[in-house]
Each structure stands twice: as C-alpha cells, then as structure tokens.
C-alpha positions in Angstrom: -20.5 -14.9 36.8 -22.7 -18.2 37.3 -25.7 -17.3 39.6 -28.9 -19.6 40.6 -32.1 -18.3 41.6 -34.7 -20.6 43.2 -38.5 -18.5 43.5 -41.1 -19.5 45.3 -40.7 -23.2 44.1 -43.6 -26.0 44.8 -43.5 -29.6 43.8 -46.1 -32.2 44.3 -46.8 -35.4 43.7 -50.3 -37.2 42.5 -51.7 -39.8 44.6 -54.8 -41.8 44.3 -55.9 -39.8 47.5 -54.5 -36.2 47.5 -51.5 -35.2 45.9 -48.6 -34.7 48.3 -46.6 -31.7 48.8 -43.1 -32.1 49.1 -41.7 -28.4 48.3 -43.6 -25.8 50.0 -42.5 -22.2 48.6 -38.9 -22.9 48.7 -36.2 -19.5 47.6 -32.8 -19.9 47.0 -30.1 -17.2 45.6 -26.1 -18.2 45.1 -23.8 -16.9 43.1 -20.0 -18.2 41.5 -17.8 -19.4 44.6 -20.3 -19.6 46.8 -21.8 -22.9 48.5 -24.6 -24.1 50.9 -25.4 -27.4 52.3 -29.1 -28.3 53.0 -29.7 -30.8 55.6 -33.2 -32.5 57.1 -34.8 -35.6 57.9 -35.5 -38.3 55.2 -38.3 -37.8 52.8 -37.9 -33.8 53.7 -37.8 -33.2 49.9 -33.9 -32.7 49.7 -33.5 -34.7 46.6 -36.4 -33.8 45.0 -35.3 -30.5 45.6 -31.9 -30.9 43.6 -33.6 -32.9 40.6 -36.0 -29.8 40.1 -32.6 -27.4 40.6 -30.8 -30.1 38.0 -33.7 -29.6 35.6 -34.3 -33.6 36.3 -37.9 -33.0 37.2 -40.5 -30.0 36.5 -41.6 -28.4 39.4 -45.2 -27.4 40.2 -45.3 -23.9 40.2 -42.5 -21.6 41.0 -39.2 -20.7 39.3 -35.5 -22.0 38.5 -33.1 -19.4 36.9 -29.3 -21.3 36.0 -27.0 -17.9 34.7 -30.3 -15.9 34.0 -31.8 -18.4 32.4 -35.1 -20.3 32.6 -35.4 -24.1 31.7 -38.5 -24.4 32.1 -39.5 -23.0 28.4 -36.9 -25.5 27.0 -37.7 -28.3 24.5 -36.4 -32.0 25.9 -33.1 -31.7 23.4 -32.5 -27.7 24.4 -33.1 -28.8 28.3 -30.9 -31.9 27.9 -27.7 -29.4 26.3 -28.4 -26.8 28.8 -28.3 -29.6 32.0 -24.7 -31.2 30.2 -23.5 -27.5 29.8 -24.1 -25.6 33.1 -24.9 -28.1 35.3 -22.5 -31.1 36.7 -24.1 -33.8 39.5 -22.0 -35.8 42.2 -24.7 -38.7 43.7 -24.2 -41.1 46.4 -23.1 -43.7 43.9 -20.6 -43.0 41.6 -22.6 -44.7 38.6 -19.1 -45.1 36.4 -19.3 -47.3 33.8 -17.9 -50.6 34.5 -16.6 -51.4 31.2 -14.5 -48.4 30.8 -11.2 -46.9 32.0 -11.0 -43.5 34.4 -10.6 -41.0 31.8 -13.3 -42.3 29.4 -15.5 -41.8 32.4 -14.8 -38.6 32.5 -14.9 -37.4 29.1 -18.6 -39.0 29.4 -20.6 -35.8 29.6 -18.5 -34.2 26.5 -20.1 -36.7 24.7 -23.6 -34.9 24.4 -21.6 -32.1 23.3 -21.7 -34.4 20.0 -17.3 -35.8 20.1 -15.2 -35.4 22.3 -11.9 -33.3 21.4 -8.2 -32.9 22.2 -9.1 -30.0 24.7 -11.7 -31.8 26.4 -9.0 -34.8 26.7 -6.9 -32.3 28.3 -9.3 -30.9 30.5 -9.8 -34.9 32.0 -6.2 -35.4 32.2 -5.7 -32.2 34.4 -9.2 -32.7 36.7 -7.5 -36.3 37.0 -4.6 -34.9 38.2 -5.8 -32.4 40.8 -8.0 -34.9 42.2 -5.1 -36.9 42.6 -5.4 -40.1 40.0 -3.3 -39.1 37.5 -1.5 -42.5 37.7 -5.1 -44.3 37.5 -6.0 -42.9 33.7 -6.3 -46.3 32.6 -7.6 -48.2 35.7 -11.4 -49.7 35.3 -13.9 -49.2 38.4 -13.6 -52.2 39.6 -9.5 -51.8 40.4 -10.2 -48.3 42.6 -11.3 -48.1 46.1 -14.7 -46.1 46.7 -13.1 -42.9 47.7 -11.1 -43.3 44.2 -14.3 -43.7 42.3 -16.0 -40.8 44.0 -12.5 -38.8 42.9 -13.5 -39.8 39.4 -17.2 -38.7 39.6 -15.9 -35.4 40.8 -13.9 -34.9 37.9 -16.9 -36.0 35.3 -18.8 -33.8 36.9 -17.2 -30.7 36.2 -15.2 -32.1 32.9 -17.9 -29.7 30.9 -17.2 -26.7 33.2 -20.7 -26.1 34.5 -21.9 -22.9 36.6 -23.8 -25.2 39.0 -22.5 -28.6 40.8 -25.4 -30.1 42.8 -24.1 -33.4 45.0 -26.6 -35.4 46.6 -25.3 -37.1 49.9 -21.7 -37.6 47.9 -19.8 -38.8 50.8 -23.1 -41.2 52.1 -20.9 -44.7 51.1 -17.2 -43.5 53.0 -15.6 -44.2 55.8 -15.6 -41.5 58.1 -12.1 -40.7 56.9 -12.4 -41.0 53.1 -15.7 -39.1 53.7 -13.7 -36.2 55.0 -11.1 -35.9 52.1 -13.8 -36.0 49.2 -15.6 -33.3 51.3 -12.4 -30.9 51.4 -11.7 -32.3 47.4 -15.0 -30.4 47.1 -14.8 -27.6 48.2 -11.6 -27.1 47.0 -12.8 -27.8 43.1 -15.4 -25.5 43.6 -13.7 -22.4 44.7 -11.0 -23.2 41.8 -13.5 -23.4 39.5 -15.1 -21.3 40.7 -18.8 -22.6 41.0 -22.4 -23.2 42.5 -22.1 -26.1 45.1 -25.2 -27.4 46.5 -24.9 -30.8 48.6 -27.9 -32.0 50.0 -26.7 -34.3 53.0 -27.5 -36.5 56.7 -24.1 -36.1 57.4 -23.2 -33.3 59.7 -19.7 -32.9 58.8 -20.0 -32.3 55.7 -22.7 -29.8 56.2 -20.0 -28.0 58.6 -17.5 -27.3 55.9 -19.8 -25.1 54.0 -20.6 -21.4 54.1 -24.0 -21.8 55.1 -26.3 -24.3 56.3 -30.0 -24.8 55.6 -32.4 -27.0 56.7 -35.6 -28.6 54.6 -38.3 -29.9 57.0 -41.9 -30.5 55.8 -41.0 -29.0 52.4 -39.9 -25.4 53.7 -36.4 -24.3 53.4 -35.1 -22.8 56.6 -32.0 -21.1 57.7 -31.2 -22.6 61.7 -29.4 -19.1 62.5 -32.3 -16.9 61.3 -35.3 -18.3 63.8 -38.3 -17.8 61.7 -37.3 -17.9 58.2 -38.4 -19.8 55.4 
C-alpha cells in the first residue's frame, strides 16, 4: 500500500542577512487512495513544500518517508531512480517536448528506467486512452489545445506507476471549464490507480474536490476545520 509520511519538516533558505524560514515544523500522513489539497497565499512555501516531498530539494531538518522509505540517505543516481519510480509530478506547465508526438511524451519517464519496452508502450497507449486522446497518439504539442496537453502530462506522470502524484497548481493555465474536467480527470486517475495525490493550489475549486483541505500560511501547515492545529 503506498503511504507518505512528512515529520516535523523545516526548510530554509540562506540569505546575506538571516536565512529565511519557509517550512515551519510541517507533518503530513496519507496513505494509497487518499488525497489532500493544500492551499495559502503566495510565497506560503506550497511549492517548496512539494519539491522537498518530490525529493527535488533537501529539507533542513525533519523527515520524508515515500512507502517506508527515506530518501534522504540516497546517493544522486539511487535518489534520481527512486523519484522516476514512486513518484509522478503534474506542474502548471505541461513542459512536453515540442519535438515529439503524445505517446513519446509519455513513455519519457520510462526512459530512466534505462529503454522503454512493449509493456511500457502499452501502458501509454491505455493512460492515453482513459484520458481520452487515444486518437491524438501521434499529434505533436503544438496541434493540442492546453487542456489536451495537460491530459498528456497526466498520463506521463503516472506512465511509471508511482505511489505518490504531487501536482503543483495543475489546472493554474485553464479556462474555468477545462480547469474543471482535468480536476475530475484527477481524481479519477488517482483512485484507479490507486495513489498519493497532493495538489498544491490558489484555486478554490479544485481544492473543493478533495478529501481534505489544508492550509500553509507562514510555513505552518494547518487544517481550517481543526482551529488550532498545526
């Protein structure tokens, strides 16, 4: 069962003053098929806090645990095959390559796997298919719509079936309406999967559609229901 355990996690920042805290003592647990959207005003910490989940950046002190494990003991090329094994990220940009079609954006991430095989192939073809571009396999970038290109990020993301998808402010660039369906595409991956899904996000819809809600203000994560909490 994929799990995710966040203890007592600080991150700062060096300055040529003082350093600056941006993640104050912030705890986390989730476990497969469950989800949580953290909201807060900008430069609360939100993405810094998933690039220290996403084993992007060390943090200060504290703990990250990904399926019981610790990255932080990890040499660069153990860290690097961990992050393209358990963990799959959806950002506000799609960042697909321009030069090639749908499904070799997809089968990107089975590349640091060392080649990509017939199953993974399938595995595109079928993620392609339930996000509904089946007919778009050999489309480039440039011939989709944003809410299609966000469709194929979704995919690439969990192409390597991770434990843990972390999407940072994925539906930021859509029209309210577009910005609805990726939101319920999701969700909908996610409990087929079935995953971690952390989204960090302004928007308040989105935030809605999730089992819980927590805020990050002034680098403390807070639950809005549980007055007091931290």
């Amino acid at each position: 069962m994929p799990s995710l355990k966040v203890d007592n996690l600080y991150k700062e920042y060096p300055t040529r003053a003082k350093p600056v805290m941006v993640l104050r003592g912030v705890s986390l647990e989730l476990s497969g098929g469950q989800n949580v959207a953290v909201v807060g005003p900008s430069g609360s910490g939100k993405s810094t806090l998933l690039s220290v989940i996403g084993t992007l950046e060390p943090a200060t002190s504290g703990r990250v645990e990904i399926d019981g494990q610790d990255p932080a003991g990890l040499d660069e090329p153990a860290l690097a095959a961990l992050r393209s094994r358990k963990i799959g990220f959806v950002f506000q940009d799609p960042h697909l390559l321009p030069q090639c079609s749908v499904i070799e954006n997809v089968l990107v991430p089975t590349i640091a796997q060392g080649r990509t095989s017939p199953e993974d192939a399938e595995r595109a073809r079928a993620l392609l298919e339930r996000v509904g571009l089946s007919a778009r396999l050999d489309h480039l970038p440039a011939e989709l719509s944003g809410g299609e290109r966000q469709r194929v990020a979704l995919a690439r993301a969990l192409v390597n079936r991770p434990s843990l998808l972390l999407a940072d402010e994925p539906t930021g660039n859509l029209d309210r309406t577009t910005a609805r369906r990726v939101g319920e595409l999701l969700l909908q991956l996610q409990q087929q999967e079935p995953l971690i899904l952390v989204v960090v996000t302004h928007s308040a819809a989105l935030a809605s559609m999730m089992q819980r809600q927590l805020e990050l203000d002034e680098g403390r994560l807070r639950d809005p229901e549980c007055p007091g909490s931290d």
